[in-house]
C-alpha positions as CSV (number, residue, x, y, z in Angstrom):
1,X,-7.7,18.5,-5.1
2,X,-5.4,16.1,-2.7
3,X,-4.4,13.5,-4.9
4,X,-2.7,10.0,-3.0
5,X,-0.9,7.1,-4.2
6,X,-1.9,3.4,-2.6
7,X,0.2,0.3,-2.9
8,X,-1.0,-2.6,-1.9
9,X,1.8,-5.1,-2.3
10,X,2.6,-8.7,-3.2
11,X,-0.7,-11.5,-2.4
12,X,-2.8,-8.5,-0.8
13,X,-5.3,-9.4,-3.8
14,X,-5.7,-12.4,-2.1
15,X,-7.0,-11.2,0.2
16,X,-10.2,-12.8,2.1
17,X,-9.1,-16.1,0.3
18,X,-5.3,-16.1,2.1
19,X,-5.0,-17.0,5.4
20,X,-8.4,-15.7,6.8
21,X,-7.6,-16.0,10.1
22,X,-4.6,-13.8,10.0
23,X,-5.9,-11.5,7.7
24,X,-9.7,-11.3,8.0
25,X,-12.7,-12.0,5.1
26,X,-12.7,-8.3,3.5
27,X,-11.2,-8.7,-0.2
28,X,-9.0,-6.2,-1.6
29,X,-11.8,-4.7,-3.5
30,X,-14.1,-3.9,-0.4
31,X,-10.6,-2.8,1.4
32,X,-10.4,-0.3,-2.0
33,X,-14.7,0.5,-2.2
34,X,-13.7,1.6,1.9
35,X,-10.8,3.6,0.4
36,X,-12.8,5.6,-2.2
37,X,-15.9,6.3,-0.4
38,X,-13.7,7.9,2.9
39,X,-11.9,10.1,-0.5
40,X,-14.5,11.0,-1.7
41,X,-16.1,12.2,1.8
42,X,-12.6,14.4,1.9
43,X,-12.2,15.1,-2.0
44,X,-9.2,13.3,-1.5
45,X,-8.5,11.6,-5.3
46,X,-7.1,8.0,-5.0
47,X,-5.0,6.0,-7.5
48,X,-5.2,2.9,-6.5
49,X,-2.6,-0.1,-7.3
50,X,-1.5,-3.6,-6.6
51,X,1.6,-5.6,-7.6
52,X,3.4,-8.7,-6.7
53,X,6.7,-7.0,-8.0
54,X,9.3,-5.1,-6.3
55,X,10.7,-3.7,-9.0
56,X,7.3,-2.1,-10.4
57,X,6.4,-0.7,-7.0
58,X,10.3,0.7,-6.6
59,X,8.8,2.5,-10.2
60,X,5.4,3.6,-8.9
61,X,7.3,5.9,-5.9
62,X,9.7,7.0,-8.1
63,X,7.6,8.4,-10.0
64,X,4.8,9.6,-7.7
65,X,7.3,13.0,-6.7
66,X,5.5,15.2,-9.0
67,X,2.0,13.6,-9.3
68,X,0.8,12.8,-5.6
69,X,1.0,15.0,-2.0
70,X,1.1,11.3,-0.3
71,X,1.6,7.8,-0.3
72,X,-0.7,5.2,1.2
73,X,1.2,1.6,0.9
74,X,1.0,-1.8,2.5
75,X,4.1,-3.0,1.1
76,X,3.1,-6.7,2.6
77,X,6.0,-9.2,2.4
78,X,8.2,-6.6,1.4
79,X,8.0,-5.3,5.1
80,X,10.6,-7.0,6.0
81,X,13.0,-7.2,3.3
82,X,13.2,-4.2,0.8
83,X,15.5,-1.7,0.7
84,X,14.6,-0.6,-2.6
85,X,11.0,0.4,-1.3
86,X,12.3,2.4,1.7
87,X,14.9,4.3,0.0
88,X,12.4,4.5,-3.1
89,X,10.1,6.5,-0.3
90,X,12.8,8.6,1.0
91,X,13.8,10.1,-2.2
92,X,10.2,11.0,-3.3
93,X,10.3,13.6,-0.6
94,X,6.5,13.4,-0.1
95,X,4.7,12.5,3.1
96,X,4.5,8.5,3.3
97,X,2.6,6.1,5.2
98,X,2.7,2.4,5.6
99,X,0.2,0.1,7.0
100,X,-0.5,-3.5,8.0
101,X,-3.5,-5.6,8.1
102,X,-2.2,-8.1,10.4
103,X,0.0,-6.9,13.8
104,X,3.4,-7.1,12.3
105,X,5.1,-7.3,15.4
106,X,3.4,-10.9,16.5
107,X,4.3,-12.3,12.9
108,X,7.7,-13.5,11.7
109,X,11.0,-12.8,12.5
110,X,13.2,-12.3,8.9
């Protein structure tokens, strides 16, 4: 079985309390419930996680090499500024992806 590591990064638990109008109403658990049942349509096993810190998300990649054949992360405010995270995600040498709830591109400029 496929096994895939998500990262949801700093404040997305806040989600559908923060900002509703940029991020919409769905809270991070629906966002996670939508998660599991398309993995479990494609026998896909999840591990699911959320932190506010770089440092323990740098950790999670590190040490995702062996476990996982992907990475699912929404590395939020981090986006824009972390270095760690992207270099963290290169040396893991496993397939990667990173998404966004709002359009990035229309948001700030750091």
């Amino acid at each position: 079985m496929k096994k895939i590591l998500v990262i949801h990064g700093p404040n997305l638990n806040l989600l559908g309390k923060r900002e509703p109008g940029i991020y919409g109403k769905s809270s991070l658990e629906s966002i996670n419930s939508a998660l599991k049942k398309i993995a479990r349509k494609n026998k896909v096993m999840l591990n699911i996680t959320q932190s506010n810190s770089e440092g323990q998300i740098v950790d999670r990649i590190t040490k995702s090499r062996t476990k996982y054949h992907g990475i699912l992360i929404n590395p939020a405010a981090y986006t824009h500024t972390s270095v760690a995270i992207r270099d963290a995600i290169l040396a893991s040498c496993i397939p990667a992806v990173e998404v966004h709830i709002s359009n990035i591109y229309t948001r700030e400029e750091f």
